[in-house]
Each structure stands twice: as structure tokens, then as C-alpha cells.
C-alpha positions in Angstrom: -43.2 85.2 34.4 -43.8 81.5 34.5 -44.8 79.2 31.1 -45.8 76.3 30.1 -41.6 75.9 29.0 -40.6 77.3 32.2 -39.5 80.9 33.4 -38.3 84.1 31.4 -34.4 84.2 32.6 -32.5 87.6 33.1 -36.1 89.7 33.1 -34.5 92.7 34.0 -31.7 92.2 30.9 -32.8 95.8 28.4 -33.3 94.4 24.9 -34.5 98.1 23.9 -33.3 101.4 25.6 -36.3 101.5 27.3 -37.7 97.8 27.4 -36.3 94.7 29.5 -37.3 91.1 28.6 -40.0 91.2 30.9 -41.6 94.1 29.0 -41.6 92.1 26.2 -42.8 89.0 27.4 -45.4 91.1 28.9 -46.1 92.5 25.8 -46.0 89.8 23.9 -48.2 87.6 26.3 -50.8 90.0 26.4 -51.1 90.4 22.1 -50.9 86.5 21.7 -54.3 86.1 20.8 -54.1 88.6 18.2 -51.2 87.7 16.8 -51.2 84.0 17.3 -54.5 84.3 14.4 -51.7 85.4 11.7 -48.5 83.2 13.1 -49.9 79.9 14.4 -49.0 76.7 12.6 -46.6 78.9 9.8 -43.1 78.1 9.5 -41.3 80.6 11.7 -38.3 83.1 10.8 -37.3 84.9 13.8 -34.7 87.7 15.0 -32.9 87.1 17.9 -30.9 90.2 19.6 -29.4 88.7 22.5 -28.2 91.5 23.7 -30.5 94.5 22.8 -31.2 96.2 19.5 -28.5 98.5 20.0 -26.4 95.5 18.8 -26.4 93.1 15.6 -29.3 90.7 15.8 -29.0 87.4 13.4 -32.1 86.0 11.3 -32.9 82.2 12.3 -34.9 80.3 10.5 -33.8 76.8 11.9 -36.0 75.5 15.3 -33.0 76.3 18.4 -31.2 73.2 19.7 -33.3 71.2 21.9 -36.3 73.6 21.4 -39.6 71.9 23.1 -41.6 73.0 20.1 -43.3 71.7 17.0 -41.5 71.9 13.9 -41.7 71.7 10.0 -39.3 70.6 7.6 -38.2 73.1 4.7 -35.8 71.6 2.1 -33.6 74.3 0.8 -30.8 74.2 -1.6 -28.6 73.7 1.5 -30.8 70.7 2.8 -33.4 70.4 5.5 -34.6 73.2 7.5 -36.6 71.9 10.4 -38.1 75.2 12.0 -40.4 76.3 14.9 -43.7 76.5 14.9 -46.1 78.0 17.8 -49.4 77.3 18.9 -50.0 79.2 22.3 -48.9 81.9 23.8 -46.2 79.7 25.6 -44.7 78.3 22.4 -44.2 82.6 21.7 -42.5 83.0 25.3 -40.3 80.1 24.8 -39.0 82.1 21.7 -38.8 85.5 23.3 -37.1 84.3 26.0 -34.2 83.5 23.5 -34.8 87.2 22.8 -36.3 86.4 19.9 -37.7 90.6 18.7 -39.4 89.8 15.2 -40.9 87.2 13.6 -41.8 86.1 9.7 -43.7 84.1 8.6 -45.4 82.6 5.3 -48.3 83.1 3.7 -49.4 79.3 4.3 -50.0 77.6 7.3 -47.9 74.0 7.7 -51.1 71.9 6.9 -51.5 73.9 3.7 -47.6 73.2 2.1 -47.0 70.4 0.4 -44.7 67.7 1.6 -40.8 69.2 1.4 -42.1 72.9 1.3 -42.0 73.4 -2.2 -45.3 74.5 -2.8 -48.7 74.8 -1.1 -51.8 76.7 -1.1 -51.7 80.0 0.6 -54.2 81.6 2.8 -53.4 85.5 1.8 -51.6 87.5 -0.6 -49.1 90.3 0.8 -48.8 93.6 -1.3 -45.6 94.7 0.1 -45.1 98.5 -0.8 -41.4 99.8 -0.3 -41.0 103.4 -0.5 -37.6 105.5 -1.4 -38.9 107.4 1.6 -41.6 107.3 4.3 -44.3 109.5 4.0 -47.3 110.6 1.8 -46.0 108.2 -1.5 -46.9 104.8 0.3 -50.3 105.9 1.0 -51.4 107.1 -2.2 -49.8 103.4 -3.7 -51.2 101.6 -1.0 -54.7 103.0 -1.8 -53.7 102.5 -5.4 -54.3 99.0 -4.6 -56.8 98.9 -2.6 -58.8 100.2 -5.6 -57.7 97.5 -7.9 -58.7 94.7 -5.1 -62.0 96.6 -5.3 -62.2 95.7 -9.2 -61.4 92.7 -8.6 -63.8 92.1 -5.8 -60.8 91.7 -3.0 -60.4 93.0 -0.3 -57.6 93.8 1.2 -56.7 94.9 5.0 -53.4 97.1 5.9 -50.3 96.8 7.7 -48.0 99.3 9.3 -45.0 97.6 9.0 -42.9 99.2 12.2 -40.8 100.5 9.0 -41.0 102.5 6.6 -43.3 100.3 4.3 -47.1 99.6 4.2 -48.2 96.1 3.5 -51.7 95.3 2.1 -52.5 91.4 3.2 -55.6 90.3 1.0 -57.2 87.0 2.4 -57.7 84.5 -0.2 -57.8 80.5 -0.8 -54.8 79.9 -3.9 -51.7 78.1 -4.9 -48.3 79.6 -4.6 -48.2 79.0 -8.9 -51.6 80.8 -9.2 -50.2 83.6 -6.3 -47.4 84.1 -8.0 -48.8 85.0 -11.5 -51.1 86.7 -10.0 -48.8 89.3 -7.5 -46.4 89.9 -10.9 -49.5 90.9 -12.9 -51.3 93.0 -10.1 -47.9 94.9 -9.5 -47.4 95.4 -13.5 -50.4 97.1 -13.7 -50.5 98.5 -11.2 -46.7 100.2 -12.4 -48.7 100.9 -15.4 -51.2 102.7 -14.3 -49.6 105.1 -11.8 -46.8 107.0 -11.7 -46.3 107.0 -8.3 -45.7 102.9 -8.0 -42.7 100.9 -9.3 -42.6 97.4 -10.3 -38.4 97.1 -10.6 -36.4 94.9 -8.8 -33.3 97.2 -8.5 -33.7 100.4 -6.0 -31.2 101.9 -9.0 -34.4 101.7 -11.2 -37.1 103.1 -9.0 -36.4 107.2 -9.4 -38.1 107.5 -6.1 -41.0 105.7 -6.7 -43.0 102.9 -4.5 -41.7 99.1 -5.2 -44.6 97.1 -5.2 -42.6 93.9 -4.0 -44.7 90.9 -5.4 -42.0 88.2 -4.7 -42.9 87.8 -1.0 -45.5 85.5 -2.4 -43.5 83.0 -4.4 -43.1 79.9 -2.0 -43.4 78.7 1.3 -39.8 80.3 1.8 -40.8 84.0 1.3 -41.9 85.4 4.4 -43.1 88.7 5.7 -43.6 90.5 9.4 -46.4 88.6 11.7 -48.9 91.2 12.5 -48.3 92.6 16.3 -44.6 91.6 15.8 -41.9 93.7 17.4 -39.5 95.4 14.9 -35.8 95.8 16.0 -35.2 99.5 16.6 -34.9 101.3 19.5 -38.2 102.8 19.7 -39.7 99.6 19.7 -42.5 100.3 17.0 -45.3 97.6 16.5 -46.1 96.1 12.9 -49.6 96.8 13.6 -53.3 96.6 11.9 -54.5 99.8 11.0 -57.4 100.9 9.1 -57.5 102.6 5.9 -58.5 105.9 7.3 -54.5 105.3 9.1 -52.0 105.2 6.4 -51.2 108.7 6.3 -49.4 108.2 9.8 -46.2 107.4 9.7 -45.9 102.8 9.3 -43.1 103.3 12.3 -45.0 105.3 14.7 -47.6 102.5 16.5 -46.4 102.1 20.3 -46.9 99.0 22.4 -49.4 101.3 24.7 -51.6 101.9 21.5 -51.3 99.3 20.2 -52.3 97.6 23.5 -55.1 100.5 24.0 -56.9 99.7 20.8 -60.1 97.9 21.8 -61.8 97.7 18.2 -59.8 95.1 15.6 -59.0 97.2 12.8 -59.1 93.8 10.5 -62.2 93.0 11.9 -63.8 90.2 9.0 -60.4 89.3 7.9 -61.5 85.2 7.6 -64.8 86.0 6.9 -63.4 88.3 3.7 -61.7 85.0 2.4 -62.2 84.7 -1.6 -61.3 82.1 -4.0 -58.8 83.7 -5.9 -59.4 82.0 -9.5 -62.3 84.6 -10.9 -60.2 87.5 -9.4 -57.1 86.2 -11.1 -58.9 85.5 -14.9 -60.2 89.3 -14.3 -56.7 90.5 -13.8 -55.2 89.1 -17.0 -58.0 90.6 -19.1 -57.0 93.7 -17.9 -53.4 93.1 -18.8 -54.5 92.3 -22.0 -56.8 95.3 -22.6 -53.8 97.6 -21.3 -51.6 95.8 -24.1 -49.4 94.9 -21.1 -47.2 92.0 -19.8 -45.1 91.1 -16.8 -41.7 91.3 -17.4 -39.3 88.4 -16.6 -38.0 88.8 -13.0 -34.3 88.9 -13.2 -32.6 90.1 -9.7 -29.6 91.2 -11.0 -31.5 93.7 -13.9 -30.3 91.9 -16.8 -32.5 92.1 -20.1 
């Protein structure tokens, strides 16, 4: 296979038991356009497993030396982070071909964050629901919140994550301070209102219950899985769009050849489904305040 940054070297080299680089160039070339609409122009985080997923695989966030791609420039506490950015399906190859499996991204695209990456104006909110085990629980909490998007006239749009999680991606025009208030009071009520979902930070604290994991909407640094991305285990599952008839199936069991097979786009009117998020937002604090409820302060390490 021949791009616009040159040819896919050792093809026949197994990155999965049953997958060589050219499968997944191949794969990856033929869901571009699908997954290019949820990756292009976003700061990328990939994960590289230069020799297979049956060996450890390193996160890297910084653009590879002498990479031919466009980057953007994240200060961290560390200093600058200059990482890759695609636009094309050959910008994707270049990065698979440095066996790059997964990628992350945030929920703003590089026009849309603010000079240093400190803030910005996202273009969707991620529900990320984390379950003590796969199964029924996630469903039942992911549908939890699809009926408080409803009330809040959102909508919201499913992700099997290729793991054990679900995530709910609403589409929406906001500010990572707005985003951020808003995510910590959707999952408190959320908590509040069903038994079955979990708003602590510690897995400790959680008795089995679904984490609704707000923080992945904090910054331009938080990042979740690009829809159609790869995950790193040896079955090779797909994040992939679902529909919400789906989520009782298990979020690890979408193959390449369905995934590939499925004609219809199960997030078909994502952009079109695009909502301010300001009247949503006033609507959820209300309810807060009629529940007599209030996010708590998030401290990672559990202290009161």
C-alpha cells in the first residue's frame, strides 16, 4: 500500500494474532471517512505497539520525530507538547505505519482551543460510563442518560468502546468551563437518581456500580477513543457507533468485518443534532436545585 507519505513497511509484520500491518492499513484506509469526521483537526494521542498487542504498547501524545504532519502546541506542566494532527486518510497511514493501534482525541477541534491549549470551546460532550463488570449494568446507565439528555432536549448518540465501557457522545457548541459544570452536575444527578450509576472517583467507592466519568470533558488535555479506532487486544474489537437498540451486546464484541459490513451510519444526524448547550445547562441546575442536590468537590485521591 502506497500513500501520500510513502509505503507501509514490514506489511506482513502481525500486530494482532490474527492481523498484519497491512490488515490494518487496510482497515484503516477503508473506515477513513468515517472516522476522519470525529478525529480530523483534534490534537492526537495515539498507542503505538511496535511489535503486536501481545506486547506492551506506550501512549504518545508528542508528533514522532520528523513526522510530515500538521501539528498543535499543548502546554503542559512539563512544557510544550507539539502533537499530530490528521487530515486525510494518508495523514492516518503515516501513523499506522508507526503501528500506531488506537487513537484519542479531544473533544475540540484545533481551530476551537484557545492559544496554549488551555481552554476552548468543545464541539460534544462524552458520557463516559465505566462498569465494575461488562454486561446488562452499562446499558441500563447508559439509557439512564439518554433519558436525562431527552429532558434536557439533547441528544445523545452511543459508543461501544472496544472495552468494557459505553460512551454517550452528545453533540453540542460550549466552553470547556460551561462543559465542565455541566458533565459534574449531569453525573450527580444522575448518581442521585439511580442506584445503578456512581458518581465516585475511587473504584474503592463504587460497590459495583457504573462510574459516570465526567472528567474526560475538562480541557483540551482529556481525551477519549476516536470512533472506528482500533483497541489493543488480541481480538482486535472496534470502538464502534451503535444504535440504541445495540447496548445490550457486549461494548467489546464489534469486528472489523461488521463493522465494515454496516451500510447504514448508526449516528446518522450527528452535526445536524448540534445544540447550544447554555438553555440545556440552566435546566440542569434547576434540577439540582429542586433535588436539594450539589456536586461534590472532585478530589482524586478521596479526601473530604
Amino acid at each position: 500500500m502506497v500513500g501520500l507519505w510513502g509505503m507501509i513497511t514490514n506489511p506482513d509484520k502481525h500486530l494482532f494474532p490474527t492481523l498484519t500491518k497491512r490488515d490494518v492499513a487496510d482497515y484503516y484506509s477503508a473506515v477513513a471517512p468515517r472516522l476522519l469526521a470525529h478525529a480530523a483537526g483534534r490534537p492526537l494521542t495515539i498507542v503505538r505497539h511496535p511489535n503486536g498487542v501481545d506486547q506492551k504498547g506506550f501512549f504518545q501524545k508528542r508528533a514522532p520525530t520528523g513526522s510530515p504532519l500538521e501539528t498543535f502546541t499543548l502546554e503542559t506542566n512539563k512544557g510544550s507538547m507539539r502533537q499530530p494532527v490528521v487530515r486525510s486518510a494518508d495523514d492516518l497511514l503515516y501513523l499506522v505505519n508507526l503501528a500506531a493501534i488506537v487513537f484519542h482525541a479531544p473533544t475540540a477541534t484545533v481551530d476551537r482551543i484557545d492559544s496554549g491549549g488551555s481552554s476552548g470551546r468543545p464541539d460534544r460532550l462524552v458520557f463516559d460510563l465505566d462498569p465494575a463488570e461488562g454486561g446488562r449494568l452499562v446499558a441500563v446507565v447508559a439509557r439512564h442518560v439518554r433519558a436525562l439528555l431527552a429532558e434536557l432536549d439533547l441528544d445523545g448518540f452511543p459508543l461501544a468502546t472496544g472495552s468494557k465501557g459505553v460512551h454517550i457522545v452528545v453533540p453540542t457548541d460550549t466552553t470547556y468551563d460551561q462543559a465542565r459544570q455541566f458533565m459534574h452536575e449531569a453525573a450527580t444527578l444522575l448518581a442521585h437518581r439511580h442506584a445503578e450509576a456512581t458518581d465516585e472517583f475511587l473504584i474503592r467507592d463504587r460497590d459495583g456500580r457504573v462510574y459516570v466519568d465526567w472528567l474526560r470533558n475538562t480541557s483540551p488535555h482529556a481525551t477519549t477513543v476516536v470512533p472506528y479506532s482500533l483497541r489493543a487486544r488480541p481480538e482486535a474489537p472496534v470502538a464502534s457507533p451503535i444504535t440504541w437498540d445495540d447496548l445490550d451486546r457486549p461494548s467489546d464484541g464489534w469486528s472489523i468485518g461488521e463493522v465494515l459490513d454496516t451500510k447504514d451510519d448508526p449516528w446518522a444526524g450527528f452535526d445536524e443534532s448540534r445544540r447550544e448547550l447554555t438553555p440545556s445547562a440552566e435546566r440542569l441546575t434547576g434540577l439540582l436545585a429542586d433535588a436539594g442536590i450539589e456536586p461534590k468537590p472532585h478530589d482524586r485521591f478521596g479526601r473530604s
